[in-house]
C-alpha positions in Angstrom: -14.9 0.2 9.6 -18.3 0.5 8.7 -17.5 1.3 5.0 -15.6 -2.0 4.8 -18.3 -3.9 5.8 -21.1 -2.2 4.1 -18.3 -3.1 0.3 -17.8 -6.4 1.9 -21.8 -6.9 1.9 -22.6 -5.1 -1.4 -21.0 -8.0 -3.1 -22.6 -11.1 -2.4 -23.8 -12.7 -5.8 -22.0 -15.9 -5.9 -23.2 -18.9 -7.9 -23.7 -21.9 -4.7 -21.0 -24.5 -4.7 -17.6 -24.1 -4.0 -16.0 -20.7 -4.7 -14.4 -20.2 -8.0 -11.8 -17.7 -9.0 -14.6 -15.4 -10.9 -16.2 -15.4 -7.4 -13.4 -13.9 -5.4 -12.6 -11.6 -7.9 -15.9 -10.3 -7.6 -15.8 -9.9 -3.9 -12.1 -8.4 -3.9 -13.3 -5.9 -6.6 -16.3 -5.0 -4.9 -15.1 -4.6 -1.4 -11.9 -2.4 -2.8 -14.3 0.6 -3.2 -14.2 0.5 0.6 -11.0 -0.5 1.5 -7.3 -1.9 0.3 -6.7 -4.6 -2.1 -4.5 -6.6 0.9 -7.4 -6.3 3.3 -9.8 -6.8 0.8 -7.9 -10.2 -0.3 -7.0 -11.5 3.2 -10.9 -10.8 4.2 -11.8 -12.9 1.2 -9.1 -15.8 2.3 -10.7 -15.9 5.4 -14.6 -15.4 4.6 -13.6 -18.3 2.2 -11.9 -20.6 5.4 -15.1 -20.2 7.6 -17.7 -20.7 4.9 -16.1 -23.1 1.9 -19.1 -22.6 0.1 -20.8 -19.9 -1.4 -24.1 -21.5 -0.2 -23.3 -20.9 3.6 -21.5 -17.7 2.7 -24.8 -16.5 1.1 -27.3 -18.1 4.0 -25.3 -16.3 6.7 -25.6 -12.9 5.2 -29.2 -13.2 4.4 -30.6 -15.5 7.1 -28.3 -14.0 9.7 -27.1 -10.4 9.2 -26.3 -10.1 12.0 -23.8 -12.5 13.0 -22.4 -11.9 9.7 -21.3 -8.3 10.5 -20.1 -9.5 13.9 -17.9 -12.3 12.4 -16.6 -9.6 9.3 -15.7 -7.1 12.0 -13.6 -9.8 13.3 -12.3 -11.1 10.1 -11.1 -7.4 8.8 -9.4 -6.1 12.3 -7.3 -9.9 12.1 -6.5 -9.1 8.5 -5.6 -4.9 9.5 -3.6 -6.4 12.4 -1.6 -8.8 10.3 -1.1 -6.1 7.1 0.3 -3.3 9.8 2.4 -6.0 11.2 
């Protein structure tokens, strides 16, 4: 889990405003090194649902860490629960 989190993280250069297709291909491509294309896609669906802008994607994971890792814990075991199902 922690390798998914620590891709997930590694690939947070987004432009602010609303995320473009060049920006979730850079998140999916980065975050496959750590774990599979589906789960790397469905995280990136659902990072994109909670935080429609890069802007508040980019404050939450430098402002608050933290909660950032909390909420993509939660956000990858939805998205491993709904691939295995």
């Amino acid at each position: 889990m922690k390798k998914i989190i620590i891709g997930i993280i590694g690939c947070t250069t987004l432009v602010f405003g609303a995320w473009q297709k060049n920006d979730r291909d850079d998140f999916i491509n980065g975050c496959i090194s750590s774990a599979s294309k589906s789960i790397c896609e469905c995280s990136q669906q659902k990072l994109e649902e909670k935080y429609p802008t890069n802007e508040k994607f980019n404050l939450i994971i430098t402002k608050k860490p933290a909660e950032f890792s909390k909420q993509i814990n939660i956000i990858v075991n939805q998205c491993v629960k709904r691939i295995s199902n």
